[in-house]
N, CA, C and O of each residue as an XYZ file, in Angstrom:
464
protein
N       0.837     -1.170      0.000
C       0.000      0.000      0.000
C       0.887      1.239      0.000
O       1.582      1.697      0.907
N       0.696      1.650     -1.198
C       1.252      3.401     -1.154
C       0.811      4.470     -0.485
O      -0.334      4.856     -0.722
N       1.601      5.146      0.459
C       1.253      6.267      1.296
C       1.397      7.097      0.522
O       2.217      6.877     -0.369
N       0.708      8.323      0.531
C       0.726      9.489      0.266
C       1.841     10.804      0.791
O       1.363     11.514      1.676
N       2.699     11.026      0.506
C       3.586     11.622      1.959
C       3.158     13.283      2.240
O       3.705     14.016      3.064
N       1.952     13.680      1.258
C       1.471     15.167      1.967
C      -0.113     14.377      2.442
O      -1.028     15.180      2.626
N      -0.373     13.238      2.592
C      -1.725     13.054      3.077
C      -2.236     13.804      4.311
O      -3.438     13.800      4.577
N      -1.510     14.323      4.921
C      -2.309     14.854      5.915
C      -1.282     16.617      5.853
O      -1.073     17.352      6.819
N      -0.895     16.809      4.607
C      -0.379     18.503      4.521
C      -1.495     19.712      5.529
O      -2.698     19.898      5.341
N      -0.801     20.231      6.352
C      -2.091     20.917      6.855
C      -2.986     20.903      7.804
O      -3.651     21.869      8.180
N      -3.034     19.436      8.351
C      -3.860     18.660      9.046
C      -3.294     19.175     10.611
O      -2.080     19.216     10.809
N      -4.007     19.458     11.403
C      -3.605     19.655     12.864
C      -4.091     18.561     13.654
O      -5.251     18.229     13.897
N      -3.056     18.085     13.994
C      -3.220     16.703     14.914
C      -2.784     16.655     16.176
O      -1.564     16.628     16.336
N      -3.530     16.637     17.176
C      -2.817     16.017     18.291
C      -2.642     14.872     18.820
O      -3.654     14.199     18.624
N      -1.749     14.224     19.481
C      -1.987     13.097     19.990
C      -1.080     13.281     20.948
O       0.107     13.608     20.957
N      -2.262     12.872     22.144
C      -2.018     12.070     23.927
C      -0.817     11.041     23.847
O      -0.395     10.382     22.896
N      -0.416     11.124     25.145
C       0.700     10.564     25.573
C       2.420     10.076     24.620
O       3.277      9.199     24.729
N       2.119     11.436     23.611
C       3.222     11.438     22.661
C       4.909     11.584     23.094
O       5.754     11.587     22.198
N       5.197     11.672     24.153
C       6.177     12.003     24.894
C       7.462     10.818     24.711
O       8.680     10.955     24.597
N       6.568      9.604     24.743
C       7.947      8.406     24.049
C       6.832      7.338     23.785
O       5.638      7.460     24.062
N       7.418      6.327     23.228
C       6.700      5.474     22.775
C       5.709      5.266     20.986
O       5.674      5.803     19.879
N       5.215      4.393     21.564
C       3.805      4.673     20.768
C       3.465      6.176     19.886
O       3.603      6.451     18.694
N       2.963      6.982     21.058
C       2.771      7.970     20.910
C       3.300      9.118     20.121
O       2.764      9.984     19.429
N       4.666      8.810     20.489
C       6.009      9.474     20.024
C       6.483      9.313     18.319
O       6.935     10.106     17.493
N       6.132      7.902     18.292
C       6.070      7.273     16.817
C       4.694      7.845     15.684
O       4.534      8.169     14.507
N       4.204      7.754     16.482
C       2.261      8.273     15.662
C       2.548      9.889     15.234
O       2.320     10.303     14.097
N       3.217     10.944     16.596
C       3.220     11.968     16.610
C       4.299     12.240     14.831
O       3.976     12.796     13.781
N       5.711     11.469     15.303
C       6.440     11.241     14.202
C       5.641     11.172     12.900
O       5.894     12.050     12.075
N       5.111     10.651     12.725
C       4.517      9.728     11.427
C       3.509     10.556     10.908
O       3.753     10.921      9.758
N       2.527     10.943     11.349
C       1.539     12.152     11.104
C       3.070     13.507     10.479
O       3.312     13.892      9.335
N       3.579     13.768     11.435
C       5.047     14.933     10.833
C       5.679     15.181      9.269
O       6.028     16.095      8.521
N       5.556     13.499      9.331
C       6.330     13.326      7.775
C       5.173     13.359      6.495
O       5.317     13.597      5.296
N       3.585     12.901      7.570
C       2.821     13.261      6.303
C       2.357     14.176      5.969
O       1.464     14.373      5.145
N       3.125     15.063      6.801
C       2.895     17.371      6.397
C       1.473     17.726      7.522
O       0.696     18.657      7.314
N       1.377     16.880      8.567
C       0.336     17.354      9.951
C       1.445     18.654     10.702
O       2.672     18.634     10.794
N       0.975     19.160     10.920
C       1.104     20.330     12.182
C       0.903     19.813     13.362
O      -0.038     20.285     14.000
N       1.958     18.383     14.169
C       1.774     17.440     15.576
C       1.972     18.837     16.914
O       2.856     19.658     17.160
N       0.577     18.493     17.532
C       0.696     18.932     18.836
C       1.081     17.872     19.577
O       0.509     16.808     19.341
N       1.938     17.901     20.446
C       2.222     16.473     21.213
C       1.840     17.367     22.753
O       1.710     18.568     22.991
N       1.760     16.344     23.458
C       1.340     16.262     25.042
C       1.638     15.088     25.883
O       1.569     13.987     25.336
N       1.946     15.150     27.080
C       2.591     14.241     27.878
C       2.523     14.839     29.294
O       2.412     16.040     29.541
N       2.596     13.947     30.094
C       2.671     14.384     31.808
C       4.637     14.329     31.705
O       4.887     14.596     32.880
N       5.661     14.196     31.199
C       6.790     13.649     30.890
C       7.531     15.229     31.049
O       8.545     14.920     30.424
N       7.708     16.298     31.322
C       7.890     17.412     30.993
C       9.630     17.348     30.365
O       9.920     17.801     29.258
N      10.055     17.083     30.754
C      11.178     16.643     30.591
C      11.492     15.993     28.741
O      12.391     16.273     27.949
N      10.418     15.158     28.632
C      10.553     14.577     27.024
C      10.009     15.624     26.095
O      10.562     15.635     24.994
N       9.028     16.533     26.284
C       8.512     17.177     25.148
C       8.119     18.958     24.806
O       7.565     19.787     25.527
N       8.445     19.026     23.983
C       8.389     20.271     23.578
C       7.234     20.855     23.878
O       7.639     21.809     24.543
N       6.041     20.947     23.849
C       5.173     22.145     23.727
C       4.210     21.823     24.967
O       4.414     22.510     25.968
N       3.222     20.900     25.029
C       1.987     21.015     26.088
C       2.184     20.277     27.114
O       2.627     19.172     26.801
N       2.037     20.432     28.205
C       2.314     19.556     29.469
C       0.914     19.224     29.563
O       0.038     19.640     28.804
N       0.821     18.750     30.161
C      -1.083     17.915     30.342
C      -1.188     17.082     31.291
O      -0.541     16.069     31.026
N      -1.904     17.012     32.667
C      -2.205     15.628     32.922
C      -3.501     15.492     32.654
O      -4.293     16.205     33.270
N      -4.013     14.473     31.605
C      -5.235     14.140     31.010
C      -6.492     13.954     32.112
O      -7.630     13.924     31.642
N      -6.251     13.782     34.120
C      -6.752     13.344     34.371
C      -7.828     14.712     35.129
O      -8.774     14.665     35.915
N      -7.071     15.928     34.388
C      -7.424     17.371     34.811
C      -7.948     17.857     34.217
O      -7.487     17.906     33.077
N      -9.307     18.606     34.463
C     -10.602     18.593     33.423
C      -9.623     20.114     32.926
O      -9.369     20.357     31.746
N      -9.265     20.831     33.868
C      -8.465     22.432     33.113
C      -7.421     22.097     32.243
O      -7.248     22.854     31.287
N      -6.431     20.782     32.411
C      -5.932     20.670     31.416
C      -6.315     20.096     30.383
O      -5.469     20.347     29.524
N      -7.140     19.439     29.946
C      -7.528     19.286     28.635
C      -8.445     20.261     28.230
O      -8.800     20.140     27.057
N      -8.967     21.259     28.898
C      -9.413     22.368     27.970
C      -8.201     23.266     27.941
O      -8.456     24.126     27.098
N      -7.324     23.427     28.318
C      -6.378     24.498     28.178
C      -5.438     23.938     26.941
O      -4.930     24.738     26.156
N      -5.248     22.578     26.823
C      -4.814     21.701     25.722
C      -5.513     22.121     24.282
O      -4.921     22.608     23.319
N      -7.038     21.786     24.387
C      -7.728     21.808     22.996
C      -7.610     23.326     22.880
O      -7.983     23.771     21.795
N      -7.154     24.238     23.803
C      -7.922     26.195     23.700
C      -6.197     26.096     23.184
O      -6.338     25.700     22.027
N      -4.985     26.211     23.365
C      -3.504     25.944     22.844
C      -3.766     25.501     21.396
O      -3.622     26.318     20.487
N      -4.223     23.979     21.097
C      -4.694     23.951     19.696
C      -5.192     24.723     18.930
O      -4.680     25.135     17.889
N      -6.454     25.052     19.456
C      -7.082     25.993     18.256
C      -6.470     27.059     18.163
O      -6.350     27.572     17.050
N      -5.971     27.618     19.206
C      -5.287     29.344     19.470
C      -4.180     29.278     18.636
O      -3.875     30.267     17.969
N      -3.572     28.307     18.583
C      -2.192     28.055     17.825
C      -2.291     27.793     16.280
O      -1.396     28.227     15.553
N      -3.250     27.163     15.807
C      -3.839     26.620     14.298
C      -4.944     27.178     13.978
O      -5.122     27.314     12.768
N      -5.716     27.531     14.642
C      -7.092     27.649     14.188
C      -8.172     26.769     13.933
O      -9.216     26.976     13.314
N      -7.651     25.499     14.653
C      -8.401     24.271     14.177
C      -7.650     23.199     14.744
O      -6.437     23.302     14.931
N      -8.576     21.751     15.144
C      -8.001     20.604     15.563
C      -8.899     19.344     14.447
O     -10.065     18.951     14.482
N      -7.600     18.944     13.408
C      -8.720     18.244     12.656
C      -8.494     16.975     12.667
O      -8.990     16.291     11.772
N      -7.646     16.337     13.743
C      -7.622     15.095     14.262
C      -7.105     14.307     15.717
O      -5.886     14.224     15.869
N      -7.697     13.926     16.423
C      -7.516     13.548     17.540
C      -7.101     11.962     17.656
O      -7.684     10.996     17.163
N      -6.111     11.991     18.326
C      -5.463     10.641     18.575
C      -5.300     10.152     20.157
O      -4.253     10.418     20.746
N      -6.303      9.472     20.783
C      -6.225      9.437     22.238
C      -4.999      8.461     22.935
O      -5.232      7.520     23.694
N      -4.245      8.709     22.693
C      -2.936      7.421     22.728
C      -3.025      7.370     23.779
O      -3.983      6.632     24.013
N      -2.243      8.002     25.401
C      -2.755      8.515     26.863
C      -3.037      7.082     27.280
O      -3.949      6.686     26.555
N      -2.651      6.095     28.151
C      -3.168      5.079     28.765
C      -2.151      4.928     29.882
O      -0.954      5.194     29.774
N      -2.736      4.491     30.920
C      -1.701      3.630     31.713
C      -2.418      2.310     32.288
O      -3.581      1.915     32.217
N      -1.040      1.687     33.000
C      -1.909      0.243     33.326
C      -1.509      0.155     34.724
O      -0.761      1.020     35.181
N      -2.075     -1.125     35.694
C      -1.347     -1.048     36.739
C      -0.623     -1.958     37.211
O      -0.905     -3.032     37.742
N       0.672     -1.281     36.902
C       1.934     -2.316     37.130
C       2.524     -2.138     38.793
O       3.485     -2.680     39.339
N       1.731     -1.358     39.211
C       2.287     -1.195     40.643
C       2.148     -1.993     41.645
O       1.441     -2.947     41.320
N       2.569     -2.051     42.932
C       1.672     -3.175     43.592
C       0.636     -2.508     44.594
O       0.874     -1.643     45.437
N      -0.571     -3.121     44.296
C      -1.951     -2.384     44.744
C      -1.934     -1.789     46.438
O      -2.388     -0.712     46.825
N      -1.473     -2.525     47.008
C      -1.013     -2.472     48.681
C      -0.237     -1.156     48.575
O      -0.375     -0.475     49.591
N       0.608     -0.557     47.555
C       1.425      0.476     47.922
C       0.171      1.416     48.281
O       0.073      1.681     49.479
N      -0.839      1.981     47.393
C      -1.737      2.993     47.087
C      -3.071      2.617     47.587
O      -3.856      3.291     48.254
N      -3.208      1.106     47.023
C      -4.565      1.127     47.857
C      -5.420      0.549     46.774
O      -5.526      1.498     45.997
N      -6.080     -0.437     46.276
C      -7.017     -0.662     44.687
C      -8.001      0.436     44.496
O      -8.485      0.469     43.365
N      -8.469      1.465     45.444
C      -9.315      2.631     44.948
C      -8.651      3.683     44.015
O      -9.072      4.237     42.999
N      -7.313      3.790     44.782
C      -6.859      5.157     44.002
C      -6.268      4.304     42.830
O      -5.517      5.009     42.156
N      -6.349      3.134     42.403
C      -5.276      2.453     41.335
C      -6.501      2.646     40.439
O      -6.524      3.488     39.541
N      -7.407      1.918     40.693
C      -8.582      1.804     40.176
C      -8.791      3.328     39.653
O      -9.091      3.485     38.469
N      -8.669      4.225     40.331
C      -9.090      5.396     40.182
C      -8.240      5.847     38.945
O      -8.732      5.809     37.817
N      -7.116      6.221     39.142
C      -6.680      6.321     38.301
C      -6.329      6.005     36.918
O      -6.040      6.742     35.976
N      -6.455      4.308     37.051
C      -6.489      3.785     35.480
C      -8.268      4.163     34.733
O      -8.327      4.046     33.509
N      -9.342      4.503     35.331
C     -10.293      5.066     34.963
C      -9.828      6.509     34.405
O      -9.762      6.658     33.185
N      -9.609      7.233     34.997
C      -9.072      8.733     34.887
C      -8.543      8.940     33.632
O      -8.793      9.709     32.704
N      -7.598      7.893     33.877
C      -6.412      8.224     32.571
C      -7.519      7.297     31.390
O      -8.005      7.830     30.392
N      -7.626      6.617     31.575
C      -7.367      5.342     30.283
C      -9.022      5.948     30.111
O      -8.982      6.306     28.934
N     -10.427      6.264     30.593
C     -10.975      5.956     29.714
C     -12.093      7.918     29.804
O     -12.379      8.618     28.832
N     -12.463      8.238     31.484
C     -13.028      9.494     32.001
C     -12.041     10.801     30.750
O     -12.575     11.699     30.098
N     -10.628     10.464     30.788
C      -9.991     11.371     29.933
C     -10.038     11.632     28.185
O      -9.883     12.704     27.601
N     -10.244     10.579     27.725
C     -10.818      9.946     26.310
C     -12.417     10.622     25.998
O     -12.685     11.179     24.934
N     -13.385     10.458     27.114
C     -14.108     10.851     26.792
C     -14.609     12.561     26.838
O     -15.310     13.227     26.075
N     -13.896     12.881     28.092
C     -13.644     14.487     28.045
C     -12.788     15.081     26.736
O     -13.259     16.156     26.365
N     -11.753     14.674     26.027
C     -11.125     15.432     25.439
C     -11.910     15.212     23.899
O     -11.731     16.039     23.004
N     -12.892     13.871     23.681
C     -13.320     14.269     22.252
C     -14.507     14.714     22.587
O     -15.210     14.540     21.592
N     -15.337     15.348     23.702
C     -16.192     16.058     23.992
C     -15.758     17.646     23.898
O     -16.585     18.368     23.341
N     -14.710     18.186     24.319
C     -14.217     19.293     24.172
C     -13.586     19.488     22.659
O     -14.023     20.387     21.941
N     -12.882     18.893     22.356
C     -12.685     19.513     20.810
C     -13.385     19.077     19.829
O     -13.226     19.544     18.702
């Protein structure tokens, strides 16, 4: 299958948890096909432009209001953003684990394609 390499010329994309990984690769890859990548990460340290923790209703509107303010437009959303729980539950407790892999992985997904 032949890619297009301006398929997305123009295109303002963000994508969650772009900071390494996955994310980091998608953010990449959208880049080379001429997107305008907003990346975001809790990672401050790995990334250039938006700090975010997804599980903060002000930061994902201050995220999508950065997008548009910056482009004029968000014309694709990529919810990459997950975590799992590799910790051991006794450290924190299974509410706040629980809590949190809700937060992140699914409460945040649905706030951010409600806002943009």
């Amino acid at each position: 299958m032949s890619v297009n390499p301006k398929q997305f010329d123009g295109r303002v994309v963000l994508v969650t948890g772009s900071s390494s990984g996955i994310g980091a690769a998608t953010a990449i890859k959208f880049a080379t096909l001429g997107a305008k990548v907003v990346v975001t990460g809790r990672n401050a340290h790995k990334i250039l432009e938006v700090l975010a923790d997804l599980t903060v209703k002000q930061d994902i509107q201050r995220l999508v209001d950065k997008t548009v303010s910056t482009f004029g437009r968000l014309d694709v959303l990529v919810n990459n953003a997950g975590i799992v729980g590799l910790t051991d539950i006794e450290e924190s407790g299974v509410d706040v684990k629980v809590k949190d892999i809700l937060e992140t992985n699914v409460h945040s997904v649905v706030l951010l394609c409600h806002l943009a």
